[in-house]
C-alpha positions in Angstrom: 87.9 92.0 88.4 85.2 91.8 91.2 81.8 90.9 89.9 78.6 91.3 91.7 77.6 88.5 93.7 74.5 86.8 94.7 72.9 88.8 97.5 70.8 87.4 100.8 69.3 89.1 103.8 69.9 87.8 107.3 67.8 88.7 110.2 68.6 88.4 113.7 66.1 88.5 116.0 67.7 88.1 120.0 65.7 86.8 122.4 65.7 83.2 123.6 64.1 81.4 126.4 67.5 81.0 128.4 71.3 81.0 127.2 72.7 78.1 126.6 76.0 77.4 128.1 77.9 76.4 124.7 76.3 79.2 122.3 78.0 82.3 121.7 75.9 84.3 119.5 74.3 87.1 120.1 71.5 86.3 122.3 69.7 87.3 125.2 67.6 85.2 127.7 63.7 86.8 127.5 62.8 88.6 130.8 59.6 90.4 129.6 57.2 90.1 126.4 58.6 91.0 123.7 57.5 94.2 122.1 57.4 92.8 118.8 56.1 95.8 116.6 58.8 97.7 118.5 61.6 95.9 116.9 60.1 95.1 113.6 59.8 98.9 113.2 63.8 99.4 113.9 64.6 96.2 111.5 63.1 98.3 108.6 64.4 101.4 109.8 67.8 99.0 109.7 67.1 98.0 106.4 66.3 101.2 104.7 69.7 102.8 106.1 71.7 99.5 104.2 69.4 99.9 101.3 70.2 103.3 101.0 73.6 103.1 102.0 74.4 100.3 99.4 71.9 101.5 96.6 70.7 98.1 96.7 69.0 97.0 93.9 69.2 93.7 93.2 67.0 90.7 94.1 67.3 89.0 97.0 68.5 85.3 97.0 67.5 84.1 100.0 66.7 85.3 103.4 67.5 83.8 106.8 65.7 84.7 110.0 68.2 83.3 112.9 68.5 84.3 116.6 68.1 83.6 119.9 65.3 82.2 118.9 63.3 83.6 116.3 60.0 81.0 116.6 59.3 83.1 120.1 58.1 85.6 117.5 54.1 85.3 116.4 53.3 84.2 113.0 51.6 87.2 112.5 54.9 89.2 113.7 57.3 87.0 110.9 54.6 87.9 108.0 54.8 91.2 109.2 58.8 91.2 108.7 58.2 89.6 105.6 56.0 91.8 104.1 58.6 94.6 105.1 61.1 93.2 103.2 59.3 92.7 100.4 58.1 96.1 100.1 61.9 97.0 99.8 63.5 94.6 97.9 62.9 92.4 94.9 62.3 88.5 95.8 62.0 86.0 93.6 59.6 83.4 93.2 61.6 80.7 94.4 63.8 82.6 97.3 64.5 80.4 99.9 63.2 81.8 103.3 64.4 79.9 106.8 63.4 80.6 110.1 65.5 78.9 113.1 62.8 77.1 115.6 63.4 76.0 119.0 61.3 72.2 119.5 60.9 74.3 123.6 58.6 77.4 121.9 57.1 75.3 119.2 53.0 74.3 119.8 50.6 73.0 117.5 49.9 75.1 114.4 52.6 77.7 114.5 54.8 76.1 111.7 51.7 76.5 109.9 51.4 80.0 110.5 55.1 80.3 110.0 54.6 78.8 106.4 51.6 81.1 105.3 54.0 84.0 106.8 56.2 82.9 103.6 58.7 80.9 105.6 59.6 77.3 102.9 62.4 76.4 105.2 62.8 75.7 108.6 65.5 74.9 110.6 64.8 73.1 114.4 67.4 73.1 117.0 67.4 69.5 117.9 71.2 69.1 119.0 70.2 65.5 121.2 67.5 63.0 121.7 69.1 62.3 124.9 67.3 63.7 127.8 70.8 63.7 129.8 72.8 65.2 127.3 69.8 67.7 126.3 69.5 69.1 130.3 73.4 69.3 130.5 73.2 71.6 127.1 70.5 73.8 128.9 68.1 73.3 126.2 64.5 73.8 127.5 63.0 71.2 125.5 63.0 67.2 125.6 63.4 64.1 123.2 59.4 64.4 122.4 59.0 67.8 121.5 62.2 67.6 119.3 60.3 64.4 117.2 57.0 66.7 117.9 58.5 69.7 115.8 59.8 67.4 112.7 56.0 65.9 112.9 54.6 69.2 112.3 57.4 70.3 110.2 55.9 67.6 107.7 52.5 68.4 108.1 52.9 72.1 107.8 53.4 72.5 104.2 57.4 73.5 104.6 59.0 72.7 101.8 62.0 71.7 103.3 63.5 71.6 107.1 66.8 71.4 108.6 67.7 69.5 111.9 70.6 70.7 113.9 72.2 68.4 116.0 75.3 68.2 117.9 77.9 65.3 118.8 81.0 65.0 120.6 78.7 65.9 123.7 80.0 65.0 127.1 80.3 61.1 128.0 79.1 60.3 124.8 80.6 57.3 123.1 80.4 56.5 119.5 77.0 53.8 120.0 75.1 57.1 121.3 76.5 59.3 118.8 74.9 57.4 116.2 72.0 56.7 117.6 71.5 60.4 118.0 72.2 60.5 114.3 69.5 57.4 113.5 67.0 59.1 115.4 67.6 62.1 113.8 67.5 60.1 110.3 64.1 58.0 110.9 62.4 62.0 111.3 62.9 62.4 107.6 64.1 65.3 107.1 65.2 67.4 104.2 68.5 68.4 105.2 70.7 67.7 108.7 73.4 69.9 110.3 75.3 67.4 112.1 78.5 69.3 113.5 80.8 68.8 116.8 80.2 70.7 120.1 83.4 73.1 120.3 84.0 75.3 123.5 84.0 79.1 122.5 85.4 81.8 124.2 82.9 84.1 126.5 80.4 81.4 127.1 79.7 79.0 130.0 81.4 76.2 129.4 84.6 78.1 128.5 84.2 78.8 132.2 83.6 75.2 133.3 84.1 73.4 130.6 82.4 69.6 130.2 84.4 66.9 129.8 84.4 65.6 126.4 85.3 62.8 124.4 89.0 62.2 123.7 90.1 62.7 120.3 90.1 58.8 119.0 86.7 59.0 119.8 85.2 61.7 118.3 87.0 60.8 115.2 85.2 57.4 115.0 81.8 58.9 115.4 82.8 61.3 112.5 83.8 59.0 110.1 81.3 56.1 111.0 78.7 59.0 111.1 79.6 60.0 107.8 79.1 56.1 106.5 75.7 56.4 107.9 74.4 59.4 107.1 75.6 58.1 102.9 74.2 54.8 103.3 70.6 56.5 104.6 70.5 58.9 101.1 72.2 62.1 102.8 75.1 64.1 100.5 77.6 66.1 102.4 78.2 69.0 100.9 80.1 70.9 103.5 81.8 70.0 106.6 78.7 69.6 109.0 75.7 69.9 106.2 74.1 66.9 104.7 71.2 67.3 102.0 68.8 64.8 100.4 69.8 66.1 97.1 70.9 69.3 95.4 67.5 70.8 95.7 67.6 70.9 99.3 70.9 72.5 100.4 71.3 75.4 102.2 71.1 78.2 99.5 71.3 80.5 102.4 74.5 78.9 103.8 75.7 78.1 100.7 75.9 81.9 99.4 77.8 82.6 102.4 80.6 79.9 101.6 80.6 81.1 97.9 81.4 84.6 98.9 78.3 85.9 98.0 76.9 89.1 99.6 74.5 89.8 102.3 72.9 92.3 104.1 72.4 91.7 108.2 69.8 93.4 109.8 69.2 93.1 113.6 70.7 93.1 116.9 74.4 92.6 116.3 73.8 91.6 112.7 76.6 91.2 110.3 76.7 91.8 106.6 79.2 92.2 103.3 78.4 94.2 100.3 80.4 94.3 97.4 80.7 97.3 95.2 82.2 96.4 92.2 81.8 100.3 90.7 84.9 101.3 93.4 86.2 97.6 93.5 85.6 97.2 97.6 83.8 95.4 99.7 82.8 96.3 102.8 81.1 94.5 106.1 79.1 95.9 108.7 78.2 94.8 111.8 75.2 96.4 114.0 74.3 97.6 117.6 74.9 94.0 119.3 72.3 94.6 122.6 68.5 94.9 122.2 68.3 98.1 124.5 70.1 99.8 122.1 69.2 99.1 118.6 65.2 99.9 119.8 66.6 103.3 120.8 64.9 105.8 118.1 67.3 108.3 118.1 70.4 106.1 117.5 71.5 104.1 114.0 71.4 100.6 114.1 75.3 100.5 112.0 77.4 99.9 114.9 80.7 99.3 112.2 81.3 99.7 109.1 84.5 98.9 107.2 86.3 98.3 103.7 87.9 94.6 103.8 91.8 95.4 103.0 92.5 93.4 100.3 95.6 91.4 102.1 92.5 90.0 104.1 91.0 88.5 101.0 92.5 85.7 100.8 91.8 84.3 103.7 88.1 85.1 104.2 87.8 83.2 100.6 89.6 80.1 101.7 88.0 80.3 105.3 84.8 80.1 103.2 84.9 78.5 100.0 87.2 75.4 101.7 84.4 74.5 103.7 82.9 72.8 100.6 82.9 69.3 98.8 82.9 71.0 95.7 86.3 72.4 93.6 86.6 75.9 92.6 88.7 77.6 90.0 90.9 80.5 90.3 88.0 82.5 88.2 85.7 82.1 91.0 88.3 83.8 93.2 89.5 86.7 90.9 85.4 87.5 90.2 84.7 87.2 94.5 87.6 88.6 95.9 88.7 91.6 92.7 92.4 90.0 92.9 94.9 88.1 90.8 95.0 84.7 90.8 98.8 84.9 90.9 98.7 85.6 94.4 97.7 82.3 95.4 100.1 80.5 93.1 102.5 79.8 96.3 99.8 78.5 99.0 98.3 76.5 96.4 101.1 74.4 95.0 101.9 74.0 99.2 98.9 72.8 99.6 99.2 70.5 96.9 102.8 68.8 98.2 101.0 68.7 102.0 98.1 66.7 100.5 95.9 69.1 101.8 94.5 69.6 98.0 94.3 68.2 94.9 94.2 69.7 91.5 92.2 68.8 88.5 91.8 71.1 85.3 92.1 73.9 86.8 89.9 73.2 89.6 91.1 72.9 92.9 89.5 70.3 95.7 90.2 70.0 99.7 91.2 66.2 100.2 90.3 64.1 102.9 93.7 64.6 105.0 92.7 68.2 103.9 89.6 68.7 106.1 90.6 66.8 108.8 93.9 69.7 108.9 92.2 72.5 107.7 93.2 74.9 109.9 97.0 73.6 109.0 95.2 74.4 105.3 93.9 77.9 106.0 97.0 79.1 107.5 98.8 78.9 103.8 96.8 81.9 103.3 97.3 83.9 106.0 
């Protein structure tokens, strides 16, 4: 039986500086000012379409303002938003609210102004401390600014921040790798996304693509990464996210890998309701290019469909596998609607492989597991 999950709000906003040449989200390089009350105007137009369309009525778990890059935006635009959202929906006390920040768009006494907005989290877009590998990553800022940011991170009254940063970068060999990762420990901060640069489709370096470390490699800076990042007081609870304790996960993130729902408001936006009265749930995904979704006359919904329950499976595993923690088959009957039974093949495959273990009742990815877990997510395909 599907129960009703958690439910978050994400908010893309589009616009960066310039497109970097390994990102393929939605995002498009700045050529004017933005019109800010423009778009805020069609994000709550956005919203009160899935609001209605839902019958939303349930508080709000967390919220996530990503991008592009969403600290181009004033502080006085982001309360603005905020305010919005809280006219429409019901936030808690204690809802976690990020905003991604760029170190390149950052000055003194915007994270300040971020924080009185109602952002408690932010997450900063390090991905080096290398000035080489930072210019070959078209980032627009340098080394500095990124340890400038975490500075005013601290003294800006967030309650918690994130730092992205990349590895597996071109010519980079296992001593930089980690002392990426050290310089990115010595900032303090709450939480790190430490995660390995992979070459999408439809982006610039799938066109010319850098040359990267061989494989050996870029296992050795994972694993002696991971011994680091331990030693220095960081728990990995996911593939590429570390946290300074329980309190300072992603809740965001983590209602995402949970199967939890959320709506996605913005340019290109994507979101997954549950309605547990028909027993569907469905995803939407809206109006990808700026132009567009600020265009009065049109929706923002681009698409809108029910997930076919063969595809359940799948979108569970791909999901819920990314974490250190077990689940049960409850947890999957309650987010998905289906029998447990169906998994009872894949499972006990994935238990000869190695690929999972089995305790109680609760299942767990092993080691050999998540470094195959594609081999892993194909059982339940």
């Amino acid at each position: 039986m599907l129960v009703l999950p958690k439910l978050s709000l994400y908010i893309h906003i589009p616009w960066c500086v310039q497109k970097c040449p390994y990102c393929d989200f939605n995002s498009h390089a700045l050529k004017q000012d933005i019109d800010e009350p423009a778009y805020i105007d069609a994000l709550m137009q956005d919203l009160d379409d899935d609001i209605a369309r839902f019958q939303i009525d349930r508080p709000v778990h967390s919220i996530f303002i990503g991008g592009g890059t969403p600290s181009l935006f004033s502080a006085k635009g982001i309360a603005t938003i905020l305010d919005g959202v809280s006219e429409r929906l019901t936030l808690n006390t204690d809802t976690e609210i990020t905003l991604e920040a760029n170190p390149g768009t950052v000055e003194a006494g915007k994270f300040k102004g971020f924080a009185d907005a109602g952002v408690n989290r932010l997450s900063i877009g390090v991905q080096s401390f290398a000035s080489d590998k930072l210019l070959k990553l078209g980032r627009i800022h340098d080394s500095s600014q990124a340890i400038r940011a975490a500075e005013l991170a601290h003294q800006a009254g967030i309650k918690s921040f994130n730092l992205d940063l990349m590895h597996g970068l071109e010519q980079q060999n296992v001593a930089h790798a980690l002392d990426d990762l050290r310089q990115a420990i010595d900032l303090n901060p709450h939480h790190l996304s430490w995660y390995q640069l992979t070459i999408e489709p439809n982006t610039a370096f799938s066109s010319k693509p850098p040359t990267l470390p061989e494989d050996d490699i870029l296992w050795d800076i994972q694993e002696q990464g991971f011994e680091l990042l331990s030693k220095s007081g960081f728990q990995q609870y996911e593939i590429s996210a570390f946290s300074r304790g329980q309190e300072y996960q992603s809740r965001h993130n983590l209602n995402y890998w949970q199967n939890g729902d959320y709506l996605g408001i913005g340019c290109g936006a994507h979101g997954k309701i549950s309605d547990v009265n028909a027993q569907t749930i469905h995803r939407t995904v809206k109006i990808k290019h700026p132009k567009g979704y600020l265009q009065p006359e049109r929706k923002a919904l681009d698409h809108w469909h029910q997930v076919a329950e063969a595809e359940r499976p799948f979108e569970y595993m791909m999901n819920r596998l990314r974490l250190f923690k077990p689940f049960d088959l409850q947890d999957f009957q309650q987010t998905t609607g289906l029998s447990a039974g169906i998994l009872t093949q894949p499972l006990q495959e994935g238990l000869s492989k190695g690929l999972l273990q089995e305790n109680a009742g609760q299942y767990q990815v092993t080691p050999h597991g998540h470094r195959y877990l594609n081999d892993l997510l194909a059982l339940f395909l």
